[in-house]
C-alpha positions in Angstrom: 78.7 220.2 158.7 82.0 218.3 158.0 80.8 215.5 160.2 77.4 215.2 157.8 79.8 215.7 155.1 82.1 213.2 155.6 79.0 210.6 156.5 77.2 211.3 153.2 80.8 211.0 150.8 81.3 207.4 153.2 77.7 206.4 152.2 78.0 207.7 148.8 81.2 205.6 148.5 79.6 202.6 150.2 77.1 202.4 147.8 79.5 203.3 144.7 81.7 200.2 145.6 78.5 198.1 146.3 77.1 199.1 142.9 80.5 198.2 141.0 81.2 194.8 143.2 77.4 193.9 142.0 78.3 194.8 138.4 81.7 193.1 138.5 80.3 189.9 139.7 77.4 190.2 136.9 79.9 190.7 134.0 82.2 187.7 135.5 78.8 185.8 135.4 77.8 186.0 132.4 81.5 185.3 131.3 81.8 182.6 133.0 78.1 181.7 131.4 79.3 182.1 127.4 82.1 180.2 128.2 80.2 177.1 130.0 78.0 177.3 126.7 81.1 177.2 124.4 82.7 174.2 126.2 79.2 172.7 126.4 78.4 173.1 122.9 82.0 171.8 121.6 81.7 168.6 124.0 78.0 167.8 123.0 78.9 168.3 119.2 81.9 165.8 119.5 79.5 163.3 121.6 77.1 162.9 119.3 79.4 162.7 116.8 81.2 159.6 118.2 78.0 158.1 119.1 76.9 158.3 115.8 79.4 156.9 114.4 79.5 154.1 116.6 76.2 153.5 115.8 76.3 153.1 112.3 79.8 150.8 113.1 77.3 148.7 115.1 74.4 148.7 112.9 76.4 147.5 109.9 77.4 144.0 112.0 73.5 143.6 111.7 72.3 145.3 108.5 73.6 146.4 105.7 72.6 150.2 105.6 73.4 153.4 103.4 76.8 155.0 105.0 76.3 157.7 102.3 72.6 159.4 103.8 74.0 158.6 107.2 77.0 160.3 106.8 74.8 163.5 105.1 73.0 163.4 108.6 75.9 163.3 111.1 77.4 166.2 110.0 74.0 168.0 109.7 73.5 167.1 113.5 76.9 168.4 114.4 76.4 171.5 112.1 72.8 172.3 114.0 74.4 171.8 117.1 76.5 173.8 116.9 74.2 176.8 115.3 72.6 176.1 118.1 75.5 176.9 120.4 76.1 180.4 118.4 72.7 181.5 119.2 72.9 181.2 122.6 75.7 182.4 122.7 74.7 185.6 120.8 71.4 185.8 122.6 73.4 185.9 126.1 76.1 189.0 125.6 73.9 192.0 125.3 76.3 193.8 123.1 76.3 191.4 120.5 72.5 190.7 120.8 72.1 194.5 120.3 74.1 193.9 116.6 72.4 190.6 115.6 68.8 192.5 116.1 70.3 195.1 113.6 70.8 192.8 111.3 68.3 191.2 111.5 66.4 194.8 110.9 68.2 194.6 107.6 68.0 191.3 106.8 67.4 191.2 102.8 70.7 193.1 102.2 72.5 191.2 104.8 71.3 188.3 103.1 71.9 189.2 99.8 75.6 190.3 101.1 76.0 186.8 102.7 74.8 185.4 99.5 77.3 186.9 97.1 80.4 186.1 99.6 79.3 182.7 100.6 78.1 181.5 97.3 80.8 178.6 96.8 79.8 177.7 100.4 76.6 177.5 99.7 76.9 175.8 96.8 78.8 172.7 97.8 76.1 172.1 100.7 73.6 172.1 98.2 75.4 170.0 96.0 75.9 167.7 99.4 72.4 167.5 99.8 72.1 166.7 96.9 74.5 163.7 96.3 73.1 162.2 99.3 69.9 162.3 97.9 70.4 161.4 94.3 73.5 159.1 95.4 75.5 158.8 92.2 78.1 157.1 94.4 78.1 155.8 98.0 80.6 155.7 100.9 82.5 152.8 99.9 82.2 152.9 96.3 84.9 152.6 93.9 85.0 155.3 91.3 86.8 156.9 88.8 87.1 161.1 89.0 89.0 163.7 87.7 91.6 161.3 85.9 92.0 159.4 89.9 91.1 156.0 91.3 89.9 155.4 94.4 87.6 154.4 96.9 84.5 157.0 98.4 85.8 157.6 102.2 83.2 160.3 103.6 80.7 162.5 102.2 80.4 166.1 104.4 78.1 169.1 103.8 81.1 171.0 102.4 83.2 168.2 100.3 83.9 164.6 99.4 86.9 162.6 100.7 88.2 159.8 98.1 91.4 157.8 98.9 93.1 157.0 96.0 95.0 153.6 95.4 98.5 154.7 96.5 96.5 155.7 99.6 96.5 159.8 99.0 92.9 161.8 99.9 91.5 163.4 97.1 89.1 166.3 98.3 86.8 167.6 95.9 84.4 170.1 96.9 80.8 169.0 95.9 80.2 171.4 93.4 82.8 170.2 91.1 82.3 166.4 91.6 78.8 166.8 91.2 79.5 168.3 88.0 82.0 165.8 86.8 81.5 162.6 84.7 82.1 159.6 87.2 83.2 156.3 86.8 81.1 154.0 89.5 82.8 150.4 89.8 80.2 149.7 92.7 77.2 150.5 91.9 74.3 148.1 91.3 76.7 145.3 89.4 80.4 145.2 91.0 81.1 142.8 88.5 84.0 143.9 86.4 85.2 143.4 82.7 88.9 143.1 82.1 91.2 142.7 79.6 95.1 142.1 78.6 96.5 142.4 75.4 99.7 140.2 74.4 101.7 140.7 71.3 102.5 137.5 69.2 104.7 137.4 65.9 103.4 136.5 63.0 105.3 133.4 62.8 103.7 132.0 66.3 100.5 129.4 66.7 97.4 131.5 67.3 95.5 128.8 68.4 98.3 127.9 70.3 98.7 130.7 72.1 94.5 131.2 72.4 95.1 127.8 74.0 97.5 128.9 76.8 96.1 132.0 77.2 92.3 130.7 78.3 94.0 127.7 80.7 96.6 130.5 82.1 93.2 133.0 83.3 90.9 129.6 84.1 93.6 128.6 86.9 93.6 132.5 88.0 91.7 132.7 91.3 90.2 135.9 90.9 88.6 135.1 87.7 85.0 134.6 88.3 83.3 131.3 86.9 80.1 130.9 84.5 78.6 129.8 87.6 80.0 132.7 89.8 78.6 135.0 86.7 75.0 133.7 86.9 74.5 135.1 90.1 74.4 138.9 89.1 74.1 138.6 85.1 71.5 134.9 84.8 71.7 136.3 80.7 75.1 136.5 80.0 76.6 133.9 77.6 79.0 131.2 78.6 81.1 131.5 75.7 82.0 135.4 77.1 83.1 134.3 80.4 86.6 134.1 79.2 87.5 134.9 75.8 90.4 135.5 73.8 89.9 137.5 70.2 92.4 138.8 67.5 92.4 142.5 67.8 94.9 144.3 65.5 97.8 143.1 62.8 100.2 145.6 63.7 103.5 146.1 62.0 105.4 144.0 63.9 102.9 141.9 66.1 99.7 139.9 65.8 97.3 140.9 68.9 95.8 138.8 71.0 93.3 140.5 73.6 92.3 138.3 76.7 88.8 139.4 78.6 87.7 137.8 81.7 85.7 138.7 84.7 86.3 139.9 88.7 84.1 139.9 91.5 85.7 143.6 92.1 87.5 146.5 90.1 89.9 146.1 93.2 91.3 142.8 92.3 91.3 143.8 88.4 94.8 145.3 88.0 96.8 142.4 90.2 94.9 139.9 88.2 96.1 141.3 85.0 99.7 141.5 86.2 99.6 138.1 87.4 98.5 137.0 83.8 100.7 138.5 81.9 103.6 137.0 83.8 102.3 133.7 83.6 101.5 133.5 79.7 104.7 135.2 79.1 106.5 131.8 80.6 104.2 129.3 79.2 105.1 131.5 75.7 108.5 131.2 76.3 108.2 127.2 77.6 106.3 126.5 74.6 107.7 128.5 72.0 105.5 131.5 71.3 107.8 134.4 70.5 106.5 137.7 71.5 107.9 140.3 69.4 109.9 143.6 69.7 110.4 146.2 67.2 114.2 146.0 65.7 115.7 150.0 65.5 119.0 150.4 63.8 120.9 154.1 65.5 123.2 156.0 63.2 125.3 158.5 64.5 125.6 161.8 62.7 129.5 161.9 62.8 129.0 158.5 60.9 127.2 160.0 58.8 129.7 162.9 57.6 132.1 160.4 57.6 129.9 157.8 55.1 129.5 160.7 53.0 133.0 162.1 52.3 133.5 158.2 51.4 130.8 158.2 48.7 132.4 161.3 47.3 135.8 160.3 47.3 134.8 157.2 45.9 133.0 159.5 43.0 135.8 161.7 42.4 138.3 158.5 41.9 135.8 156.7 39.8 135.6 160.4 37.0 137.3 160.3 33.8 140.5 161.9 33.3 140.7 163.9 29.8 143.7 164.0 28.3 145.6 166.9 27.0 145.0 166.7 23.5 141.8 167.3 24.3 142.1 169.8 26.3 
């Protein structure tokens, strides 16, 4: 009896360790499995991401296509991906494919629970799909937003990337730049109105300094041409190509505003700097005085001291009465 004994606990210990190995090398299987799919799924994601991006690098030597709806789609692709990836995933650990088929059992109040806590998620995709669809602005357009200046870097599902002209990133989540008013330098016309203004005194040439001013922005490089001008406007007048015009009779200072044109809002703040140096030294070469306002400072111990003057003065300048008089 020990003898049978001692066979059956070997066999029943045989086939316990058997049973376990099997398991163990199961479980390390389908480990080794969800973590193949993670890597797999990260180094697919990034692939098509480069590739797509080199694509579009390549397709705009040849054409000149819409960064803005591409973009839209490149991080969709990724974003699928890697849904993608998560589902297989899920689908692949029992455990957690035992959870995700409870949800989905209750899937209107998991929605509706999703809904509530994602809402500003959700939102700025939709607001994502929705700038690439209505395209207010454009990867690569120049825009004005939320009191910044800057140029449209990227477009994602989630926000929108401008770089600013000190070179800082702006990120605004979709939902608030798609509810703000926008500035768009780019679009349609790039073509862009400028203007300076330049205090004379009352005593200077105005047609003097009308004079200088228009030769000072014709020599200008960056100021487009009537010609240059008929290009994207064929109706606009010559005589508003460059123009100077009286704009205010201030207190101290007769104001002369300058307009003129540039091929981009880019170039239009240097331009302006680099006119008002030059018709300040043809002003001062010619004798066009631009004038300051004159401010006289008095000190408040000045003061007390001006007034116990004017009383002394007062008291030595009052009658005496004699004492008959009195």
């Amino acid at each position: 009896m020990s003898i049978l004994g001692n066979a059956s606990f070997s066999s029943l210990s045989a086939m316990s360790l058997s049973s376990l190995a099997e398991s163990l090398s199961l479980h390390f299987v389908k480990v080794a499995f969800v973590i193949l799919i993670i890597f797999f799924t990260v180094l697919i994601a990034r692939i098509v991401d480069k590739l797509m991006v080199t694509q579009v690098r390549i397709m705009n030597k040849k054409m000149n296509i819409d960064q803005t709806s591409y973009s839209i789609i490149r991080h969709s692709s990724v974003a699928v991906i890697y849904l993608m990836g998560l589902v297989v995933t899920v689908s692949s650990i029992p455990f957690l494919e035992k959870i995700s088929v409870a949800l989905l059992a209750g899937a209107g109040f998991a929605g509706i629970v999703v809904g509530l806590a994602a809402q500003n998620t959700l939102g700025n995709i939709i607001s994502g799909v929705s700038l690439a669809f209505f395209r207010p602005f454009r990867v690569g357009d120049r825009v004005n937003v939320m009191n910044e200046y800057g140029k449209v870097t990227d477009i994602t599902l989630r926000h929108t990337i401008v770089r600013t002209w000190d070179n800082r990133r702006l990120i605004i989540p979709n939902s608030v730049i798609g509810s703000e008013a926008i500035i768009n330098w780019s679009i349609e016309d790039p073509t862009v109105r400028w203007l300076v203004d330049v205090g004379i005194s009352y005593d200077s040439d105005i047609d003097l300094a009308r004079k200088i001013m228009l030769e000072e922005a014709k020599k200008h490089v960056n100021i487009m041409t009537y010609l240059e001008l008929k290009i994207y406007d064929p109706t606009i007048p010559r005589e508003e190509t460059i123009q100077v015009m009286v704009t205010e009779l201030g207190d101290y200072a007769v104001t002369m505003r300058l307009y003129f044109w540039c091929l981009d809002r880019k170039y239009c703040f240097s331009t302006g700097c680099d006119l008002r140096e030059s018709i300040k030294k043809r002003f001062d070469a010619e004798g066009v005085e631009i004038p300051f306002p004159y401010r006289t400072i008095v000190y408040k111990d000045k003061l007390a001291s001006n007034a116990r003057l004017a009383n002394d003065q007062v008291d030595d300048q009052s009658p005496v009465l004699s004492p008959d008089v009195m």
